[in-house]
TORKOL-4160 file (C-alpha; in steps of 0.2 Angstrom, whole numbers, padded with zeros to 4 digits, m for minus):
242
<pt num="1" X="0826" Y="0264" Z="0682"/>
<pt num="2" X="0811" Y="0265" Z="0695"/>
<pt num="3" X="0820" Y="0260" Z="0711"/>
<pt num="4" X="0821" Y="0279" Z="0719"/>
<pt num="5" X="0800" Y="0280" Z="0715"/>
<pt num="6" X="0799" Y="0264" Z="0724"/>
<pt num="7" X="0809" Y="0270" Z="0739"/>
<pt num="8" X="0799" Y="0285" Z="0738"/>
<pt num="9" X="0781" Y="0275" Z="0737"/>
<pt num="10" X="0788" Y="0262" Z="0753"/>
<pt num="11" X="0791" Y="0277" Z="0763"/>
<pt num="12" X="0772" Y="0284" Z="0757"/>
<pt num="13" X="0766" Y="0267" Z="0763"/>
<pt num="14" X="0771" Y="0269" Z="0780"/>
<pt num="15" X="0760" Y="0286" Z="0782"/>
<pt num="16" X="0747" Y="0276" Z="0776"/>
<pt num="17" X="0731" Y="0280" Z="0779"/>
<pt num="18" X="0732" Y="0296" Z="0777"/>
<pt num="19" X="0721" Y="0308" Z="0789"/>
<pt num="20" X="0703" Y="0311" Z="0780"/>
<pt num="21" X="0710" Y="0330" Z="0777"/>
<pt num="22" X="0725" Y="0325" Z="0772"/>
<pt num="23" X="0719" Y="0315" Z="0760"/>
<pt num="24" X="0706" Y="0327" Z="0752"/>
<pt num="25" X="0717" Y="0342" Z="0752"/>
<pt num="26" X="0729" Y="0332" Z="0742"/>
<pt num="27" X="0714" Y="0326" Z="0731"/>
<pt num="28" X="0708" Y="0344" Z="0725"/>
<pt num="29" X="0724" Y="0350" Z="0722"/>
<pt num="30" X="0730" Y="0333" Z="0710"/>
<pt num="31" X="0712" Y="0335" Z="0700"/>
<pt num="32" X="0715" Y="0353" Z="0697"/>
<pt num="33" X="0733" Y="0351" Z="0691"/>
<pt num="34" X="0730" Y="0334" Z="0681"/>
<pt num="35" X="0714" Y="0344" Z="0674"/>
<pt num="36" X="0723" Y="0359" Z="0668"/>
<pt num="37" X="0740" Y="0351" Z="0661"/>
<pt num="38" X="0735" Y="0337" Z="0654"/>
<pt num="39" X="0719" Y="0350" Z="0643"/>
<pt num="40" X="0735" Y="0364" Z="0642"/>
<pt num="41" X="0743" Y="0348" Z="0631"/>
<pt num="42" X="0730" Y="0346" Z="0621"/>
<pt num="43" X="0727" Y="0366" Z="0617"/>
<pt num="44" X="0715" Y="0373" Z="0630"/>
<pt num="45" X="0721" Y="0388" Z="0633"/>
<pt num="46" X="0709" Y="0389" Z="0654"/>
<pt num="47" X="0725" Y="0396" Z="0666"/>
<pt num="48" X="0727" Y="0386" Z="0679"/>
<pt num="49" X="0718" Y="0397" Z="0690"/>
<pt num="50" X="0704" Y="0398" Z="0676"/>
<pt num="51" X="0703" Y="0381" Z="0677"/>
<pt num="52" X="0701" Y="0381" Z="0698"/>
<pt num="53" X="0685" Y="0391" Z="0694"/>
<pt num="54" X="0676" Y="0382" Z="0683"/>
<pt num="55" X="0679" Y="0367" Z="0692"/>
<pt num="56" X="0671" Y="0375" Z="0705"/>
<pt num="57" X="0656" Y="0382" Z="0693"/>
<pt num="58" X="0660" Y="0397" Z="0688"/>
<pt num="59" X="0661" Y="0403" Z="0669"/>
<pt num="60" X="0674" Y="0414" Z="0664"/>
<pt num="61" X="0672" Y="0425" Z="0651"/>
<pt num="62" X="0684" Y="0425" Z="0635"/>
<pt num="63" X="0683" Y="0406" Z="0632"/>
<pt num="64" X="0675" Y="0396" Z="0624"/>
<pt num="65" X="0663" Y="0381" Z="0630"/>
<pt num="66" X="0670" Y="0368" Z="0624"/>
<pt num="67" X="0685" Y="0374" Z="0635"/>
<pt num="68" X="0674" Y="0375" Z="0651"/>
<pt num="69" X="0668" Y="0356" Z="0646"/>
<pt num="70" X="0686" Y="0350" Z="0643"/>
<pt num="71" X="0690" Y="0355" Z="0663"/>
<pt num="72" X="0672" Y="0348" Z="0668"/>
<pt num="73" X="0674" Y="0333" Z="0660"/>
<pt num="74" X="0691" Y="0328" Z="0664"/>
<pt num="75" X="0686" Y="0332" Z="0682"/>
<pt num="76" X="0673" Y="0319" Z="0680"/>
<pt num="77" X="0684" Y="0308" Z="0669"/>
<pt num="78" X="0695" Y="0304" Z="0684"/>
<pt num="79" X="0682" Y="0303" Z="0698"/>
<pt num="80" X="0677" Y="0287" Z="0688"/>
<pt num="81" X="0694" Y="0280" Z="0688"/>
<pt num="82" X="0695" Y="0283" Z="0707"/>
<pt num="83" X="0678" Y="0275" Z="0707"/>
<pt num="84" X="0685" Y="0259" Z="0695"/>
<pt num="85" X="0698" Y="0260" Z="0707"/>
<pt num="86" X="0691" Y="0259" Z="0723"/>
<pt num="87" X="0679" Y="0245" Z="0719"/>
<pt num="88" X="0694" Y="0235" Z="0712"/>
<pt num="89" X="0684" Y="0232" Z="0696"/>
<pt num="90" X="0698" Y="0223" Z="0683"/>
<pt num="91" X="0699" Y="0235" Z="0669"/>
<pt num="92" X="0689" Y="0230" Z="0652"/>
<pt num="93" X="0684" Y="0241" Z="0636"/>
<pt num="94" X="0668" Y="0245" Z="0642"/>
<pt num="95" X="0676" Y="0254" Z="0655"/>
<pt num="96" X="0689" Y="0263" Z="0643"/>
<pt num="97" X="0673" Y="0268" Z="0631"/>
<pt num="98" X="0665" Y="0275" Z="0648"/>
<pt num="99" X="0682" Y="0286" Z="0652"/>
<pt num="100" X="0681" Y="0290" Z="0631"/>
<pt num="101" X="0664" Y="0295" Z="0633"/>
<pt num="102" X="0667" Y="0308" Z="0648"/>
<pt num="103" X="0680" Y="0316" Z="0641"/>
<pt num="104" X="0670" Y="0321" Z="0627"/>
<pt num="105" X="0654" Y="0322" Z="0634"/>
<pt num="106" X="0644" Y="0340" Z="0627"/>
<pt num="107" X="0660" Y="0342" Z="0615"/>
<pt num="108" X="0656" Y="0327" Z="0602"/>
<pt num="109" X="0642" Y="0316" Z="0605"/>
<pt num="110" X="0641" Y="0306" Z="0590"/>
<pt num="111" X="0661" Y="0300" Z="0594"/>
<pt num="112" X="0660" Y="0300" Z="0611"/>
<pt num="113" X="0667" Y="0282" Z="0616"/>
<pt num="114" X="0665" Y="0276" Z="0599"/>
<pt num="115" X="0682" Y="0268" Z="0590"/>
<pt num="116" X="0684" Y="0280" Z="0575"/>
<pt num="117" X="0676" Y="0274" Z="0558"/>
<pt num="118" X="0692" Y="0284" Z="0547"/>
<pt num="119" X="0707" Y="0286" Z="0544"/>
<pt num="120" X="0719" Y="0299" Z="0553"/>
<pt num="121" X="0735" Y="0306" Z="0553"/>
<pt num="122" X="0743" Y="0315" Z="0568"/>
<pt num="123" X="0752" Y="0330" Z="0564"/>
<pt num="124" X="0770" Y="0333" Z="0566"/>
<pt num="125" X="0772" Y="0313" Z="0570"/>
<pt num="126" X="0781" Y="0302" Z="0558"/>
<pt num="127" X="0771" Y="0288" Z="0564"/>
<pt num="128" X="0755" Y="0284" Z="0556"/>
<pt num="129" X="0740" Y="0276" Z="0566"/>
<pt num="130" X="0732" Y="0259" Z="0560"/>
<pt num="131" X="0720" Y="0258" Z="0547"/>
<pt num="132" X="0702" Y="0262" Z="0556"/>
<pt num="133" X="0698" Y="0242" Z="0550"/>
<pt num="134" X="0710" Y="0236" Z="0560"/>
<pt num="135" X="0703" Y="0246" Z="0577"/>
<pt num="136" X="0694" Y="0230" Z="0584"/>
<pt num="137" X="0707" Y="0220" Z="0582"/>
<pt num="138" X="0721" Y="0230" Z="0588"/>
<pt num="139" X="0711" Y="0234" Z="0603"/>
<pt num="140" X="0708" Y="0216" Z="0607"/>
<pt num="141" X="0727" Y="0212" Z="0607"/>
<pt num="142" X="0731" Y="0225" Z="0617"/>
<pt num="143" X="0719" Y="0220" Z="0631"/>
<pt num="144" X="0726" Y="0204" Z="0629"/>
<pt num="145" X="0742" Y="0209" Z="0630"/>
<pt num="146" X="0735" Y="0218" Z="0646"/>
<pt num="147" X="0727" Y="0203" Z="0654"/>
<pt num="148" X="0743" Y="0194" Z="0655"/>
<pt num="149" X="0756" Y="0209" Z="0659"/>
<pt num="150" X="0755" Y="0206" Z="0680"/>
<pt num="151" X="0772" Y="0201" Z="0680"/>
<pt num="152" X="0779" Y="0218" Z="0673"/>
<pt num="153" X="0785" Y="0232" Z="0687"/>
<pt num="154" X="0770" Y="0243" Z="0688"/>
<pt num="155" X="0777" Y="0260" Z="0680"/>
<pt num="156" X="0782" Y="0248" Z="0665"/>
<pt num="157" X="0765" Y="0242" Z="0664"/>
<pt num="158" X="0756" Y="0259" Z="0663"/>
<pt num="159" X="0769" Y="0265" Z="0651"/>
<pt num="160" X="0767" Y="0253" Z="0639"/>
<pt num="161" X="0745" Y="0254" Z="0641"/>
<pt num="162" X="0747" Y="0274" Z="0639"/>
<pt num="163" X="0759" Y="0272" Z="0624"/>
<pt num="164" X="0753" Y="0256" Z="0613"/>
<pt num="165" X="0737" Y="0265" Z="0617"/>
<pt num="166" X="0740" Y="0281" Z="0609"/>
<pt num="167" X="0749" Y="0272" Z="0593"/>
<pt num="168" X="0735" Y="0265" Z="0589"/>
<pt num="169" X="0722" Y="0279" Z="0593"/>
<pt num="170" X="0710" Y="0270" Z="0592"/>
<pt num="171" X="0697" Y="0288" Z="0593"/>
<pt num="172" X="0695" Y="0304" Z="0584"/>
<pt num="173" X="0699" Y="0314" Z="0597"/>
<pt num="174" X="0703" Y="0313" Z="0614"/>
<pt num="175" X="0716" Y="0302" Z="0615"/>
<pt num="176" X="0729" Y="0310" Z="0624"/>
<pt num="177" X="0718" Y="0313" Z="0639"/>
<pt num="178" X="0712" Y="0295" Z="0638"/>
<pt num="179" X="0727" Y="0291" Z="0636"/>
<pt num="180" X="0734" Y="0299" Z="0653"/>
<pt num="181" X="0720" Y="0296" Z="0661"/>
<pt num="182" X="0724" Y="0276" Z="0657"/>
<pt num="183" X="0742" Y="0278" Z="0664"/>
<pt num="184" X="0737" Y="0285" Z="0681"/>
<pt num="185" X="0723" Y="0273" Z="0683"/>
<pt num="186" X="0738" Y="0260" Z="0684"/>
<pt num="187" X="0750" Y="0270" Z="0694"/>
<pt num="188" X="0734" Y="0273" Z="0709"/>
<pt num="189" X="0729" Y="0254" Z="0707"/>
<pt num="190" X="0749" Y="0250" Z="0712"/>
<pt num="191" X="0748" Y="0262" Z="0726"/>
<pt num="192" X="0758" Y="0276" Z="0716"/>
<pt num="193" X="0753" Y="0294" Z="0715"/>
<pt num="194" X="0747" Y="0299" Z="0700"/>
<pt num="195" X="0760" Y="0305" Z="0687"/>
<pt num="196" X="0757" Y="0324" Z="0680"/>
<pt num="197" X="0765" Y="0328" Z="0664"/>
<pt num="198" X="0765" Y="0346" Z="0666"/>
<pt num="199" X="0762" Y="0356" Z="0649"/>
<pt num="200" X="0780" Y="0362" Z="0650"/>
<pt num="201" X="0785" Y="0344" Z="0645"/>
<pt num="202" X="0775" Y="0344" Z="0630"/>
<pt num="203" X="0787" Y="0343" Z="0617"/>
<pt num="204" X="0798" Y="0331" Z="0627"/>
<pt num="205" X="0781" Y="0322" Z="0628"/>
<pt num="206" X="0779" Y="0320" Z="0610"/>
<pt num="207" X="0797" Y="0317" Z="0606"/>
<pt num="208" X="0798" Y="0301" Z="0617"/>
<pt num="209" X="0780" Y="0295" Z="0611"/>
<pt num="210" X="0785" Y="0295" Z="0592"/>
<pt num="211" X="0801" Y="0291" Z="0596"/>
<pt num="212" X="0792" Y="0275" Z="0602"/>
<pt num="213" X="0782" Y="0273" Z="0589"/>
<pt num="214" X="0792" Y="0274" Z="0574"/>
<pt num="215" X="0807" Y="0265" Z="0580"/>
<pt num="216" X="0803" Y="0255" Z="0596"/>
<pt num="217" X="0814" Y="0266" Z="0610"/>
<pt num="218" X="0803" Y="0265" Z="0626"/>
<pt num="219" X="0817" Y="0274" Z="0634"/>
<pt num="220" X="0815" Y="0291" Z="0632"/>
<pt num="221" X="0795" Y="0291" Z="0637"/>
<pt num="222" X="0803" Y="0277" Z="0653"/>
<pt num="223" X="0813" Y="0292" Z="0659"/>
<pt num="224" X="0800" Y="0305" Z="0656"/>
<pt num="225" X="0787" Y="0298" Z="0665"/>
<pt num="226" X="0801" Y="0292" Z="0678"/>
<pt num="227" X="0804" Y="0311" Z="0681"/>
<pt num="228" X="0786" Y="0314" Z="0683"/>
<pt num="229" X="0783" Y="0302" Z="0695"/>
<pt num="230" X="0796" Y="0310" Z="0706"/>
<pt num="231" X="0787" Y="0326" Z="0705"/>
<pt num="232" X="0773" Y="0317" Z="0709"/>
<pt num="233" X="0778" Y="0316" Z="0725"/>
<pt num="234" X="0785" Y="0331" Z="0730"/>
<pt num="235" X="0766" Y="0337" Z="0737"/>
<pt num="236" X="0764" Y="0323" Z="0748"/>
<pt num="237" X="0785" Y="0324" Z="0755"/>
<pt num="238" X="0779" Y="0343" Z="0760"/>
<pt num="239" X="0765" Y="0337" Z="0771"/>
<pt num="240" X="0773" Y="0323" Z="0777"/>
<pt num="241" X="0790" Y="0328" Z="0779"/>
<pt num="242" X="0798" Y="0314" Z="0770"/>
């Protein structure tokens, strides 16, 4: 399913390194759109242009703070999994609770990367997360799993962290965006561009994640994010003619 993204990310390679400018103009204009769609998902209502301003500290009037911290934070959010990146730190919980605390950092303290302490339900899903007792232990098997899944082709291995980590949601909020966040921290460690879901794909989005969910089929949310990834590249075909 993934060999056109590979073709695609061999013939990225050989551009590789990419000029300083290059690679910040490409930078600016992924943390902006990944900010805005994956908040638009979630509900915040910033335009994408709304969102460009705040980001670069300006308040725009008509919405509401906790808006302007969702763009802030998410900003932040993924300058830290550059960071984790970068350093070639192995991913661990105390990193995923660091990611969980940005992302809702200003917004809700008391949760902020804290596992949730009650039960939830997740409206318009048929799908039911695990009981709030069984957090600990569902997070320990899922690192597990994660510790021994190297041999998996690596858009496989991010979709299967995003998705087994939003059944179990294991927060009270903000777990789509940590979610995200954890299935393009595995696509830039592999050398991929990070994978947008624009909020167009919404309901597509949700489709193929209860669909997973509720009777196992990884296929749907496999060719979503397989589409994705081929936008993904698209901005770095136009500057490098490829």
């Amino acid at each position: 399913m993934f060999e056109k993204i590979d073709e695609l990310k061999t013939e990225l390679d050989r551009h590789r390194p990419l000029s300083p400018s290059m690679a910040k103009n490409l930078q600016e204009d992924l943390i902006l759109r990944w900010t805005y769609h994956s908040n638009a998902i979630e509900g915040n209502t910033l335009t994408l242009l709304e969102t460009k301003v705040v980001l670069e500290g300006v308040t725009v009037g008509g919405k509401s703070l906790r808006e302007h911290f969702e763009a802030i934070n998410h900003k932040q959010a993924i300058e830290f999994v550059e960071q984790i990146i970068q350093n070639q730190e192995p991913f661990n919980e105390w990193q995923l609770k660091n990611i969980h605390q940005l992302i809702l950092s200003n917004i809700d303290t008391d949760n902020a990367g804290r596992y949730r302490t009650q039960n939830v339900i997740i409206s318009g899903a048929s799908h039911t997360p695990p009981d709030f007792l069984l957090i600990d232990d569902k997070m320990r098997e899922l690192f597990a799993w994660y510790d021994s899944a190297d041999s998996l082709h690596p858009v496989e291995r991010a979709c299967r962290l995003h998705s087994e980590f939003v059944i179990i949601h294991p927060f009270i909020d903000g777990n789509g965006r940590t979610a995200r966040l954890l299935l393009n921290f595995e696509l830039m460690k592999a050398g991929y561009p990070p994978c947008v879901i624009t909020v167009d794909k919404r309901l597509a989005y949700y489709e193929a994640l209860d669909n997973w969910a509720s009777v196992g089929d990884k296929s749907l949310f496999f060719s979503l994010i397989n589409k994705c990834l081929l936008e993904s590249f698209k901005p770095y075909q136009l500057l490098l003619k490829f």
